[in-house]
C-alpha positions in Angstrom: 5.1 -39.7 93.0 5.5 -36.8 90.8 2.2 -37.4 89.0 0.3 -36.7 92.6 2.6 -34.3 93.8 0.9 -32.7 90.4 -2.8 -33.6 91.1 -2.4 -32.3 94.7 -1.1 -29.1 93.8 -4.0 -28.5 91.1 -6.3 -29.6 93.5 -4.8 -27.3 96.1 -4.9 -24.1 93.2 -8.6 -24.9 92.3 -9.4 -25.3 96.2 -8.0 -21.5 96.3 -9.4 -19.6 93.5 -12.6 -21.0 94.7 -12.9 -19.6 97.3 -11.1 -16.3 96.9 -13.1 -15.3 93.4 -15.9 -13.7 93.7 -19.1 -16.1 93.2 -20.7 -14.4 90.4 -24.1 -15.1 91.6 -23.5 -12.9 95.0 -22.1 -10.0 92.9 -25.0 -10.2 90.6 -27.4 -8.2 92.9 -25.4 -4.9 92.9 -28.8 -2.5 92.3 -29.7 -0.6 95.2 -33.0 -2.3 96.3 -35.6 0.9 96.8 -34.3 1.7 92.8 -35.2 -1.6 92.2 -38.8 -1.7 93.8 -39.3 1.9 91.8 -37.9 0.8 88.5 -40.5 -2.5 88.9 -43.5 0.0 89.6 -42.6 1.8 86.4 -42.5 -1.0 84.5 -46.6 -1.8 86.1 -47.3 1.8 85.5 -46.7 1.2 81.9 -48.8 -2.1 81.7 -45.7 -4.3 81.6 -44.9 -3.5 78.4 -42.4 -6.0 76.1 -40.0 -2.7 76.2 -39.1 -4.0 80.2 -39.5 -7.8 79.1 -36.4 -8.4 80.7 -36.4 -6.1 83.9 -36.9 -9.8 85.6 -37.0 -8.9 89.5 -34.5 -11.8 90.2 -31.6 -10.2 88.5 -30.1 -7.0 89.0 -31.6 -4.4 88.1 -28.1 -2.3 86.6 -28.2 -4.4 84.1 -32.0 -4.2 82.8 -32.8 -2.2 79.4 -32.8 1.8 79.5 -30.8 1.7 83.1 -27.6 3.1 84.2 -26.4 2.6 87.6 -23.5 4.4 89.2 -20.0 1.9 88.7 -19.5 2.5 92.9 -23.0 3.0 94.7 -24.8 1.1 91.9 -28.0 3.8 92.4 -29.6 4.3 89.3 -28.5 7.5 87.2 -29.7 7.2 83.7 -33.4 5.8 82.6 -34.4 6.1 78.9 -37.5 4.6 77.1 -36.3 4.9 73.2 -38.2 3.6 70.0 -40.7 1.3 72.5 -44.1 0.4 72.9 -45.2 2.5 76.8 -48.2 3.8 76.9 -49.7 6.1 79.4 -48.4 9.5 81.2 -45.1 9.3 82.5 -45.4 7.8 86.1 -44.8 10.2 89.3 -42.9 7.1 90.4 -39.4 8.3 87.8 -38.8 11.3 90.8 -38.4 8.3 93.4 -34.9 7.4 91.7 -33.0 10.0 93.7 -30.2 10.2 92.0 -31.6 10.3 88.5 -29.2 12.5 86.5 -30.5 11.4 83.2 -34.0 10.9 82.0 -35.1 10.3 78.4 -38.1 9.2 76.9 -37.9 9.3 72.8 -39.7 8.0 70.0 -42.5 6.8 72.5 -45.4 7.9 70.5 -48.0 6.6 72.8 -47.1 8.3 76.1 -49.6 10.8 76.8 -50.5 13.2 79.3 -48.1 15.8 81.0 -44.9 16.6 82.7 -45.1 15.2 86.2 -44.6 17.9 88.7 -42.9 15.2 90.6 -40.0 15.6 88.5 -39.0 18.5 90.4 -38.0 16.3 93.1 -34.8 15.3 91.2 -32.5 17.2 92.3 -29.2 15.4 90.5 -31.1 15.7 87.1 -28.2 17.0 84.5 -30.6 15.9 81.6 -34.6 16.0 80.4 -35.2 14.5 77.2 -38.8 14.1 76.0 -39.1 14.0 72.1 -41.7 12.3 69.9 -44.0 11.7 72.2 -47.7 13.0 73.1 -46.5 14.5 75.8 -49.1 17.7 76.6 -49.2 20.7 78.3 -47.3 23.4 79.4 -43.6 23.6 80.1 -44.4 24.0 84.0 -42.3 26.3 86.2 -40.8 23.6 88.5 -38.5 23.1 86.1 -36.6 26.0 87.1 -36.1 24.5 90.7 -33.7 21.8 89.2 -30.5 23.3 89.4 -28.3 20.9 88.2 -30.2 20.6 84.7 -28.0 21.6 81.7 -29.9 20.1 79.5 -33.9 19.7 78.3 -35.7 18.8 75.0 -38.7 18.9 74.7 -39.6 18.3 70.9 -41.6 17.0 68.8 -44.4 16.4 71.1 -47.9 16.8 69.8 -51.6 15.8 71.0 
C-alpha cells in the first residue's frame, strides 16, 4: 500500500511541474518579430554569409551571433559583425532596429561603400563602431542628429 501511495504521489508531482514549468519551446521565441524580419534581410543583404550561419529563422532571434536583445522587451539593442566574412555596404536595413543602442562592425575588411544616412534614424544609438573595414567617404553630418551617441570609431577604414 505504501509502495503506491509512493507511485501516486510522484505521479501526482510530475503531473504538476508539467504543467506549471514553462515549456521551453514556447519561451524560445522571445525576439520581437519586426527585429526578426530586419535582422533576416541583413543577413540577405550580405549574401548570407557563413558569419549569420546560424541566424535560423525558426529560433529566436536573441539568441543568434552578433545580437543583443533587451532581458524585458527582448527588442534588439546591440548588433556587431567582428572578424567575419560580409561583404558589401552596410545595409540601410540596420536603422529599422529601433532601439539599436549598439552597432559595431570590426575587422570586416570587405564591407565597402559608405555610412548609411539611414543611421540617423536611430535615435537610442549610445555606440558607432566601424574599424577595419573599407568603409568610404565622409564622416556625414547626420551624425550629429543622434543625441544619445557617446561613443563613435571610425578607424582604420581605407579604400
Amino acid at each position: 500500500m505504501e509502495a503506491l501511495k509512493l507511485v501516486s504521489t510522484l505521479f501526482l508531482t510530475l503531473i504538476i511541474l508539467v504543467f506549471t514549468c514553462p515549456n521551453p519551446s514556447l519561451s524560445a521565441q522571445l525576439c520581437c518579430p519586426k527585429d526578426k524580419k530586419v535582422l533576416l534581410q541583413i543577413k540577405k543583404a550580405f549574401k548570407d554569409p557563413y558569419t549569420y550561419a546560424s541566424w535560423d529563422p525558426s529560433s529566436d532571434c536573441c539568441d543568434w551571433y552578433g545580437v543583443e536583445c533587451h532581458e524585458k522587451t527582448h527588442q534588439v539593442i546591440s548588433f556587431s559583425a567582428n572578424n567575419g566574412d560580409l561583404s558589401g555596404p552596410i545595409p540601410p536595413q540596420v536603422a529599422e532596429l529601433p532601439y539599436l543602442q549598439y552597432l559595431d562592425f570590426h575587422k570586416q575588411p570587405n564591407i565597402t561603400g559608405s555610412i548609411p544616412p539611414a543611421i540617423a534614424k536611430l535615435m537610442n544609438l549610445k555606440s558607432l563602431s566601424i574599424t577595419w573595414t573599407k568603409i568610404t567617404g565622409p564622416i556625414l553630418d547626420f551624425l550629429g542628429q543622434l543625441k544619445n551617441l557617446d561613443f563613435i570609431a571610425l578607424s582604420y577604414c581605407w579604400k
